[in-house]
C-alpha positions, 0 to 999 in steps of 0.5 A: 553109869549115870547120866551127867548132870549140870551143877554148880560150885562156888568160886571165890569171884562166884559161881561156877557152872559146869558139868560132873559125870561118872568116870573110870580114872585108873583104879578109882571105878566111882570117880567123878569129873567136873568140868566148868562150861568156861573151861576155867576148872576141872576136877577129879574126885573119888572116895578113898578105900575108907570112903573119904572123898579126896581130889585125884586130879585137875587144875590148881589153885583149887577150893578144898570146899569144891570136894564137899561141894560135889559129893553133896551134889552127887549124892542128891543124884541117888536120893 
């Protein structure tokens, strides 16, 4: 499991900084988890059995663009 790594997701009233790391969520062993450092936001996102990347759980009302928004973060980790 890699390390967590600070990253940042864009809010409708601007950034927002938290953390993401690799979790274990049910039956989902490559989900990963955001947490905001205000607490105001967390996310949950893993690939679907045809790799789509899709949310599985967290708080609402939630941007749709914060799933491409973490993968694109996540996927810079293992360039």
């Amino acid at each position: 499991m890699e390390p967590q790594f600070s990253a940042t997701l864009t809010g409708t009233e601007g950034p927002v900084n938290g953390i993401i790391k690799h979790i274990t969520y049910g039956s989902f062993k490559r989900a990963y988890q955001f947490d905001a450092i205000d607490d105001t936001l967390h996310l949950v996102i893993a690939p679907d059995e045809n790799g789509n990347w899709q949310k599985i759980a967290g708080t609402e009302p939630y941007l749709f663009s914060w799933v491409d928004e973490m993968v694109e973060q996540i996927l810079k980790l293992h360039d």
